[in-house]
C-alpha positions in Angstrom: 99.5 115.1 82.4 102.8 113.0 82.2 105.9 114.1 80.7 105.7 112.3 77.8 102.6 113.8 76.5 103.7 117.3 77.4 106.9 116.7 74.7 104.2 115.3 71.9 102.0 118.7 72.1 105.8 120.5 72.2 107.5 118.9 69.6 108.7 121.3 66.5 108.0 120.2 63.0 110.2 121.7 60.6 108.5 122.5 57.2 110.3 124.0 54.1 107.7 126.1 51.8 109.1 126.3 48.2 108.1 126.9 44.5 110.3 128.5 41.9 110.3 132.1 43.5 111.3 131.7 46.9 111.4 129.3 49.8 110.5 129.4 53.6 111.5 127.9 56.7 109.2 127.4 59.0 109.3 125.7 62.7 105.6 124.4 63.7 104.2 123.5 67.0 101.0 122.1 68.3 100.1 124.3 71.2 98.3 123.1 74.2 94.4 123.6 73.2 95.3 122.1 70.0 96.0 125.0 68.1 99.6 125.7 65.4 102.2 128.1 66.6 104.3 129.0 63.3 107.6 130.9 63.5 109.2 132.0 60.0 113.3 131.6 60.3 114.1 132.6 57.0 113.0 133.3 53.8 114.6 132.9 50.7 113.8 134.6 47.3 115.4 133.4 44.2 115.6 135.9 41.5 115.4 133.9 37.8 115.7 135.8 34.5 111.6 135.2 33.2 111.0 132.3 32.2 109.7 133.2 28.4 110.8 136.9 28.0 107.0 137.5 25.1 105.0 136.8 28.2 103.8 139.7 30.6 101.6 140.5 33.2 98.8 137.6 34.4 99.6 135.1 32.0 103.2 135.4 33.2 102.2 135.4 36.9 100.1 132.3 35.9 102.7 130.8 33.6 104.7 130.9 37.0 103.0 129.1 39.2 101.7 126.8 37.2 105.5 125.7 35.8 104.2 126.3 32.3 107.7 125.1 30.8 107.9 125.4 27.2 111.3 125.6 26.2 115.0 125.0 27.1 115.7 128.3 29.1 112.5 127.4 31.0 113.7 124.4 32.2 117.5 125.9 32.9 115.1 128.5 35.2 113.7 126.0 36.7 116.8 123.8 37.8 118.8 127.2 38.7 115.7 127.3 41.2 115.9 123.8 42.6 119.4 123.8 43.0 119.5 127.4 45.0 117.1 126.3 47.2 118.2 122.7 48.0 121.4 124.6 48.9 119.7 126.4 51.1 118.0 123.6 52.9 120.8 122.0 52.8 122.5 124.6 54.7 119.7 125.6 57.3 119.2 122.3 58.3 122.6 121.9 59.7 122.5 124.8 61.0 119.6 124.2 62.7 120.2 120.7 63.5 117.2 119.6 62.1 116.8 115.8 61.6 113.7 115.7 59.7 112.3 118.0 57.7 108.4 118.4 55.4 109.0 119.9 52.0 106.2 121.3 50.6 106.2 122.3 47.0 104.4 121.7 44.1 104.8 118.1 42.0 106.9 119.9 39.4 109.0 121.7 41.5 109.4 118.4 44.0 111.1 116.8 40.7 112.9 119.4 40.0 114.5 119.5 43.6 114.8 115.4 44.3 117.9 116.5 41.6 119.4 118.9 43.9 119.2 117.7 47.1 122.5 115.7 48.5 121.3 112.0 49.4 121.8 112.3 53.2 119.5 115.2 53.3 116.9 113.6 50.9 116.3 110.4 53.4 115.8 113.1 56.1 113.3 114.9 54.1 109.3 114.1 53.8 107.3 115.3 50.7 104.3 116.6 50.2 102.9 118.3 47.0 100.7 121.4 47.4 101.4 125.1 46.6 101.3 126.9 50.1 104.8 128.9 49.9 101.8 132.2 49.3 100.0 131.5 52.1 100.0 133.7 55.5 101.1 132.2 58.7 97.9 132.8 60.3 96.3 130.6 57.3 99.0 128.3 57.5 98.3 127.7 61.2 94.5 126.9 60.2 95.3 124.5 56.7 94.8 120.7 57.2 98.3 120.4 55.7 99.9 121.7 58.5 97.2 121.0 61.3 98.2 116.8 60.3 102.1 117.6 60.2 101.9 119.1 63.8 99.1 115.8 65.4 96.7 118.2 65.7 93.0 116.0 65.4 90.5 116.6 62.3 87.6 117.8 63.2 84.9 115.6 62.3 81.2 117.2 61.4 
């Protein structure tokens, strides 16, 4: 095995979970019989007043991660969210030195962030709408999502 392929099964893929509750960052590797290694960093919760106070219980858990945005507050809940977490991208990826970076996040809450996030860190940043912030790692490691991020073949059958 040469070197070069060695560093390709190695290399880290840094992928930002998010939706309107919380955020997580996530360092992913491809591991040497083509499995996912994911390490959590950090996880980030953003507390939001509800966002329309008459709903309760599953409609509101629904009405949550479905963005059902009706009225002003809503949408004032919604960028309050964005801008928290871009902040906190923003900062963990200097931190980290991270030069590129896979945001995952639902359509809605992608728009809602493009607002937030400073331009240098937006041409660093890939895209990809899908909700997977609720997922386990050990699920993570198995979704197509992140088994394509880290070069890890589809298997065909």
């Amino acid at each position: 095995m040469s070197s070069g392929e060695s560093f390709e099964k190695t290399r880290s893929v840094w992928i930002v979970l998010a939706d309107c509750g919380r955020a997580r960052m996530l360092r992913c590797e491809r591991t040497e019989y083509d499995g996912c290694h994911i390490e959590e960093l950090d996880v980030l919760r953003v507390v939001t007043p509800p966002l329309n106070r008459s709903v309760s219980g599953p409609i509101w858990k629904n009405r949550l991660r479905t963005f059902g945005i009706e009225d002003n507050s809503d949408r004032k809940a919604l960028a309050r969210s964005a801008q928290r977490i871009a902040q906190w991208i923003e900062k963990k990826s200097g931190s980290l030195a991270i030069r590129r970076l896979v945001l995952i996040s639902p359509a809605r809450f992608l728009g809602a962030m493009r607002e937030y996030l400073p331009p240098g860190l937006r041409q660093r940043i890939v895209e990809r709408n899908s909700e997977l912030v609720h997922l386990s790692s050990s699920l993570l490691s198995k979704h197509p999502t992140i088994r394509e991020l880290v070069g890890i073949p589809t298997e065909k059958g």
